[in-house]
Each structure stands twice: as C-alpha cells, then as structure tokens.
C-alpha positions in Angstrom: 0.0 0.0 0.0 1.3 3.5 -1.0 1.4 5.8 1.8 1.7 8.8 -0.7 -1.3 10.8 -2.4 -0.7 11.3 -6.2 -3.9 13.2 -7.2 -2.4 16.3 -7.9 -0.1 14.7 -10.6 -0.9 15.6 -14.4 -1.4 12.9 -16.0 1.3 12.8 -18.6 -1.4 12.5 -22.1 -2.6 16.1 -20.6 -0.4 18.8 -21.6 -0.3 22.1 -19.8 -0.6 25.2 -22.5 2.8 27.1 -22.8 1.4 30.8 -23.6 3.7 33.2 -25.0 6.7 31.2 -26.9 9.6 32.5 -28.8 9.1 30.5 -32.4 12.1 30.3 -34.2 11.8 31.9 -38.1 13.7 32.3 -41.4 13.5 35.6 -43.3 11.7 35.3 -46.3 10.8 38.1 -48.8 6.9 38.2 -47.9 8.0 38.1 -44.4 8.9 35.6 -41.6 8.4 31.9 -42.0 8.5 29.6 -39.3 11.1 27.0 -39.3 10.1 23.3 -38.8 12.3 20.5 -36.8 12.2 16.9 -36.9 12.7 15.0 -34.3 15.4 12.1 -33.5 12.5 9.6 -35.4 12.1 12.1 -38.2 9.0 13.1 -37.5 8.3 17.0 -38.3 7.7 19.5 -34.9 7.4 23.2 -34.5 9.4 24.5 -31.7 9.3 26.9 -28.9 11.0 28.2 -26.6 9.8 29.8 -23.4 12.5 32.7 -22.8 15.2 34.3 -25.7 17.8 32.9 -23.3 16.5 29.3 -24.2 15.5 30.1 -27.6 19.8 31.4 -27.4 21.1 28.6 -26.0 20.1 25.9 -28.1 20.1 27.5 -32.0 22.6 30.7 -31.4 22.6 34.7 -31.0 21.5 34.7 -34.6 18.5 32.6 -35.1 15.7 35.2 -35.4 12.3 34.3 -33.3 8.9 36.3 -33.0 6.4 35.9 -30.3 3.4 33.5 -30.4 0.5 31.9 -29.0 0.4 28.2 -28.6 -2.9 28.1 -29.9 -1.8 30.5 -32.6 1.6 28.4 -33.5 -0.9 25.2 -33.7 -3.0 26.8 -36.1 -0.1 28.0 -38.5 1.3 24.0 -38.6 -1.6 22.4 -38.7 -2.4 22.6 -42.4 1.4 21.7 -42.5 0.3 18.4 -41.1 2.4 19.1 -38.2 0.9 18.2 -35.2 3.7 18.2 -32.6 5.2 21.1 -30.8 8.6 20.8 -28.9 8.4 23.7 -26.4 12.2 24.4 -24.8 13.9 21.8 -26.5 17.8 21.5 -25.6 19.7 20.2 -27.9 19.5 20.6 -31.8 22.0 19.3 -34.6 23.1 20.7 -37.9 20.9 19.5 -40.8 21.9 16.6 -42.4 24.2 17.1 -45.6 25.3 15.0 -48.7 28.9 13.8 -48.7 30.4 13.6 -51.9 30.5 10.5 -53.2 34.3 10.7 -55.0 35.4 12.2 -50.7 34.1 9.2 -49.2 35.3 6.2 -51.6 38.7 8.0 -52.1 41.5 5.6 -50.3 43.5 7.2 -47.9 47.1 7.6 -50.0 50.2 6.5 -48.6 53.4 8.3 -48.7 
C-alpha cells in the first residue's frame, strides 16, 4: 500500500498550454516563415522556446524568433500536417548534408 497521495499529478497525455513562446523563423521576402524541426525519429515539430535565453542557447545569438501563442503556432502548422510542438527543446544538430561520393570512396594515400 502507498502511503503517498498522487492526485495532484498531471497525468502525462494532458499537456499544460505554454502561452507566449519565442518560435524560431527564417527571413523570407513576404515576411517571416516559421522553421520546422524533426525529431530524433524524423518526425516534423514546431518549436518553442519559453525565454530568448533558451531560444539562445540551443540555436545561437543569430536565429531570429517572434512571439506567439500556442494556440496560434498550432493553427499555422496544422495545415502543414504538423501536429507536434517541442516547447524548450535543448539540444538541436546541424541539418543533415550530402557527402560527396568521390570524398568518401577515395583511399587514404600512402606516402
């Protein structure tokens, strides 16, 4: 028998709303354009961060943000079929590049 009460604990399918999140953007001529993530499975997320410092500390000084809603990020991705939202993610990796085929098969040359 538990001698602990657990009935103030959220259950973990009901998520708390964020409010006010810094949403990470790339400049585009007819204005900002949110950026989309994927996560470690590949599957694509909108992020947000709850403070610039966050926002800072994972994707640099230079990664331009505006404010937003929740509700109002969740609109915009939505007809993106995007259903998932990351808020205050910490870690982030470069996007994935090609290697050259003729670098990567080229034998290391002796001297």
């Amino acid at each position: 028998m538990c001698l602990f009460s657990y009935d103030d604990d959220p259950d973990p399918d009901e998520q708390a709303r964020a409010g006010l999140l810094y949403v990470p953007v790339r400049p585009e001529a007819a204005g900002p354009a949110l950026r989309m993530f994927r996560t470690p499975l590949g599957e694509r997320t909108a992020v947000g961060f709850t403070g610039l410092a966050l926002l800072t500390a994972t994707l640099g000084a230079r990664q331009p943000a505006i404010r937003l809603a929740e509700p109002a990020l969740r609109s915009l991705t939505e007809p993106l079929g995007v259903d998932r939202l990351v808020v205050d993610p910490v870690l982030s990796a470069p996007a994935v590049t090609a290697v050259r085929a003729s670098t990567a098969e080229e034998p290391a040359r002796a001297r």
